[in-house]
Each structure stands twice: as C-alpha cells, then as structure tokens.
C-alpha positions in Angstrom: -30.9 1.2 -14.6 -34.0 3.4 -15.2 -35.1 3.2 -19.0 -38.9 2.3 -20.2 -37.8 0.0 -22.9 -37.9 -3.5 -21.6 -35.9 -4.9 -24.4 -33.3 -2.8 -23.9 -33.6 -3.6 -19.6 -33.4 -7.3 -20.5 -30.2 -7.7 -23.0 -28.2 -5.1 -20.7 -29.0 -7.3 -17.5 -27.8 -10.1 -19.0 -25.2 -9.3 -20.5 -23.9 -7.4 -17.2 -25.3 -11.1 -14.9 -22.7 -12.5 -17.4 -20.0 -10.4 -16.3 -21.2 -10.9 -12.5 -21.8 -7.1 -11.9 -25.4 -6.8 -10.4 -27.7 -4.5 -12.6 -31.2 -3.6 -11.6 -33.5 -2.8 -14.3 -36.4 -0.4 -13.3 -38.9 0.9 -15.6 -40.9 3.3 -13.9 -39.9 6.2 -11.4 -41.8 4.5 -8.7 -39.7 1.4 -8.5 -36.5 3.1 -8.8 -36.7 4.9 -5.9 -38.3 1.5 -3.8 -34.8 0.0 -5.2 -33.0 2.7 -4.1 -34.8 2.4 -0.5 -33.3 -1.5 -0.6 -29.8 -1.1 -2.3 -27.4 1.4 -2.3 -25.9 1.8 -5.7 -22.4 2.3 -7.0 -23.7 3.9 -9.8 -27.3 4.6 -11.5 -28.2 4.7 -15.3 -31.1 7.1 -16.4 -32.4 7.3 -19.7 -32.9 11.4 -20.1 -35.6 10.8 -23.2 -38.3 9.1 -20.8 -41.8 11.6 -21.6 -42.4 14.5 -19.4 -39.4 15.2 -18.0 -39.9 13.2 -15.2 -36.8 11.2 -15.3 -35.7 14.5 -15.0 -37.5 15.6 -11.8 -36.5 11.7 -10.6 -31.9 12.8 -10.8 -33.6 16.4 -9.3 -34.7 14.7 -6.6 -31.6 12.3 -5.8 -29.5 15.3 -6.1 -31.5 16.7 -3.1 -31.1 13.3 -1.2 -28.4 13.8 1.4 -28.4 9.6 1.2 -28.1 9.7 -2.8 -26.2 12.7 -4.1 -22.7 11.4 -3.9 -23.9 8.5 -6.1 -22.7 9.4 -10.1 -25.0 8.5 -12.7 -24.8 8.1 -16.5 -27.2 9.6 -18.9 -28.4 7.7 -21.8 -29.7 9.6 -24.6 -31.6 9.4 -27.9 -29.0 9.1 -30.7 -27.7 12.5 -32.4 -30.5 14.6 -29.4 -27.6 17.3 -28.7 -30.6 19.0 -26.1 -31.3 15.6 -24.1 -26.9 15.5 -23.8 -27.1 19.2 -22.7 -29.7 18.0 -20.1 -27.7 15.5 -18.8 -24.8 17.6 -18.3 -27.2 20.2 -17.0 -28.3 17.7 -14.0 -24.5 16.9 -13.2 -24.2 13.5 -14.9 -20.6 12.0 -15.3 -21.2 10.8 -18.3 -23.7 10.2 -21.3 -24.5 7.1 -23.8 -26.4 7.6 -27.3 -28.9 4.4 -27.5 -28.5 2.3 -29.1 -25.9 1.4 -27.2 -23.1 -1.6 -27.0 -23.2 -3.3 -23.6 -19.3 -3.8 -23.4 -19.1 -0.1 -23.9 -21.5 0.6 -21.2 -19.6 -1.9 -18.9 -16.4 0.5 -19.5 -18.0 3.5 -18.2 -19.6 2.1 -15.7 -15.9 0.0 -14.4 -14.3 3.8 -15.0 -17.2 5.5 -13.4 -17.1 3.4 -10.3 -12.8 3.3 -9.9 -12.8 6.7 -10.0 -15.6 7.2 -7.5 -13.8 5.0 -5.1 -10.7 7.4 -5.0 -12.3 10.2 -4.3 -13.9 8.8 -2.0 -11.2 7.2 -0.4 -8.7 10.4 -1.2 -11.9 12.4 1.2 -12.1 10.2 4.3 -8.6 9.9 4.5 -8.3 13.3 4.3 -11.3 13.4 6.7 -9.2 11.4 9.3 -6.2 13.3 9.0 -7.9 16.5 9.5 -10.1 14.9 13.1 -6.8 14.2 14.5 -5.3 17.1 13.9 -8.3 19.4 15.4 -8.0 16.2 18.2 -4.8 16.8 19.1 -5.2 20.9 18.6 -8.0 20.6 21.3 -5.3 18.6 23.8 -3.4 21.4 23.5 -6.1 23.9 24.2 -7.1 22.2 27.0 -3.6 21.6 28.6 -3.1 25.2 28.1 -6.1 26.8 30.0 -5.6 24.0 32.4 -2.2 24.8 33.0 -1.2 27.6 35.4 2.6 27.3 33.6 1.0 27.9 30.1 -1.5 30.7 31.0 1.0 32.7 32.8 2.0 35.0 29.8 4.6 38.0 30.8 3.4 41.3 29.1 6.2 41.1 26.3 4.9 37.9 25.5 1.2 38.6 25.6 2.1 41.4 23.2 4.0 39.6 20.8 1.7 36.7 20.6 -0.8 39.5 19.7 1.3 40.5 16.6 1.7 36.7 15.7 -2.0 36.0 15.3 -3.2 39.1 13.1 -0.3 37.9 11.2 2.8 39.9 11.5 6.2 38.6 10.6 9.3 38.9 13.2 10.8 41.6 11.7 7.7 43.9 11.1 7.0 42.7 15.0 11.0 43.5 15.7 9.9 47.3 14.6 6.6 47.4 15.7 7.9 46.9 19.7 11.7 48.3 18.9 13.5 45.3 19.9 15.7 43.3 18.2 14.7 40.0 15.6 16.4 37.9 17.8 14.8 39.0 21.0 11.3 38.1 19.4 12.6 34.9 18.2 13.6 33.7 22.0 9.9 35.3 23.5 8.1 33.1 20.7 10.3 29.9 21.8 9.0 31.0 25.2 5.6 30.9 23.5 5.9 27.6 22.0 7.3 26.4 24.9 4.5 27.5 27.0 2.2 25.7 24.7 3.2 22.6 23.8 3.2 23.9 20.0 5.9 23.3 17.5 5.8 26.1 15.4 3.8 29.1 14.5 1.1 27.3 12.6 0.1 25.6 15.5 0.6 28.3 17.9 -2.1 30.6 15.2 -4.5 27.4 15.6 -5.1 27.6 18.8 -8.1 29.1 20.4 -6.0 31.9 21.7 -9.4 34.7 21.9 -10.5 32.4 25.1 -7.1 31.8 26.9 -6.6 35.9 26.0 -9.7 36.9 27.8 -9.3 34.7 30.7 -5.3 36.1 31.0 -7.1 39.8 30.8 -9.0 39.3 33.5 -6.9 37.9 35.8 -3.9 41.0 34.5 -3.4 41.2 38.3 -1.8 37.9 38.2 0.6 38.1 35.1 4.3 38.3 35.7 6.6 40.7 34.8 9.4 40.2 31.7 
C-alpha cells in the first residue's frame, strides 16, 4: 500500500495483520518498487492524490512492467475529488476508495479484487493448455503427413478439392465448381481425412497444407491418377 500518510499506513496494517492478510505499507515511490523487487503482490493500493503526479508516473511505469502489469490495483482518492477518480480510471485501476476510508470496506475490495483475479487467471492458462495441446497434436499430424508417402500421395481430384476446402468453399458450391456430384466430393474429402489422420474439416483447414502443397507440386510426376 503506497500512501504518504503514516497514520493512515499504520491503522490499515493492523487492522489487515489482524485479519492475517499481509499488507505492506510503503510511503515513498522508492520503496515500493524495492518491495515490489522482493514480493510479488496480489494486489497494490496507490493513493492517486500523492503531489506531483508521481504516484502517477509510479502505476505508468508498472503498467509497462512485463513482471507487474497483470497485477490490479486500487486507487484511493481524496474525498468528493471527481478528477483524481477520473485518473484512476484513466491509468486502468479496478477500483477506487475516497479517504477516509473504513478498513473492513477496503478488506472487501481487496478479497473481491483478488477472487476475481484468480479466475481469470485460471480461466487463461487453462485455456492456455488446451490450446498447446491442440497446436501439439495439430503438429503430429503435420509431421505424420509429410512423413508419410500414403498421406502425401494426393490424386488430382483430391488435390483440387482440398484446394476449394481451404479458401473456404462449401460441398455444394465445390459440387458445381468441378461438375460432380455432392456426394462424390463427400467420399474424396473422407479420402482426405483419411489420408490425414484428421476428423473433420476443421482440422483438415488447420493444417499447414501451403508446405505439404508445394512439396506435392514439385514432385506432380509422382502423383496418382483418380
């Protein structure tokens, strides 16, 4: 907590030691960021009134801190100051206090500050994980199908449709486009999926088809017929 009245500092880590959450009062800019260097915190509480802005320079520069920037902060503000709450909202706080303040209340905010935090946070790298083992098991694919002589070996028809699939087309626009029947295209992309170990057309559309494309055009000579 980052506020130049030591009063204040004192009666707020109390109260907060007496609820056993840690609060570290810091009344200069200076120790805030050597506290920051030893403790990563769940949360940091800035008063926005401190003179010459440079509180303000201080959340500037956290927000440019690849280390810091995830971290949500609370702005406390000078009671009925409508500019320092604009401020505040300005530099991307996630919520604001007037002074003076009731601890309890500050306690709530802080407890829903934090919760939240932790979900989106945990909502992300779950997401995070999902999304590495898909493009894990997309590249297993890719490799088995350049590595794969069976895979590679496209017929023309195939090549062609497979064209129409990744820029998009739908079977019957592709049925029309190559004057053969719906159901024909449906048993050349089976072929397809077949071929690459993919279980539907999303997968087929992820995979690095420009490379294995290129390599089957240069090697046209070995392609088999339909």
């Amino acid at each position: 907590m980052l506020d130049s009245e030591e009063k204040l500092l004192f009666v707020t880590e109390k109260y907060f030691s007496n609820k056993k959450i840690m609060l570290i009062p810091v009344k200069t800019i200076q120790d805030a960021w050597k506290q920051l260097k030893i403790n990563l915190p769940d949360c940091i509480i800035v008063d926005v009134s401190m003179t010459e802005n440079k509180n303000q320079l201080f959340i500037e520069g956290i927000k440019k801190n690849k280390q810091f920037q995830h971290v949500p902060w609370i702005c406390l503000t000078a009671k009925g100051l409508t500019d320092d709450r604009i401020k505040g909202y300005t530099l991307g706080c996630s919520a604001y206090l007037s002074k003076p303040f009731d601890p309890e209340e500050l306690e709530s905010i802080v407890k829903n500050i934090i919760y939240h935090t932790h979900i989106s946070l945990g909502f992300t790298l779950k997401s995070y994980l999902i999304l590495k083992d898909i493009r894990i098991r997309l590249t297993k694919q890719y490799n088995a199908c350049v590595s794969s002589n069976r895979k590679l070996n496209l017929t023309i028809k195939e090549q062609r449709i497979l064209e129409k699939i990744l820029i998009g087309e739908k079977i019957p626009e592709i049925a029309s486009n190559l004057k053969i029947s719906s159901r024909s295209v449906e048993k050349y992309i089976s072929k397809l999926l077949d071929k690459t170990d993919t279980k539907n057309l999303l997968d087929l559309r992820t995979l690095p088809w420009s490379t294995v494309l290129n390599y089957k055009r240069a090697n046209d000579g070995n392609r088999t017929r339909e």
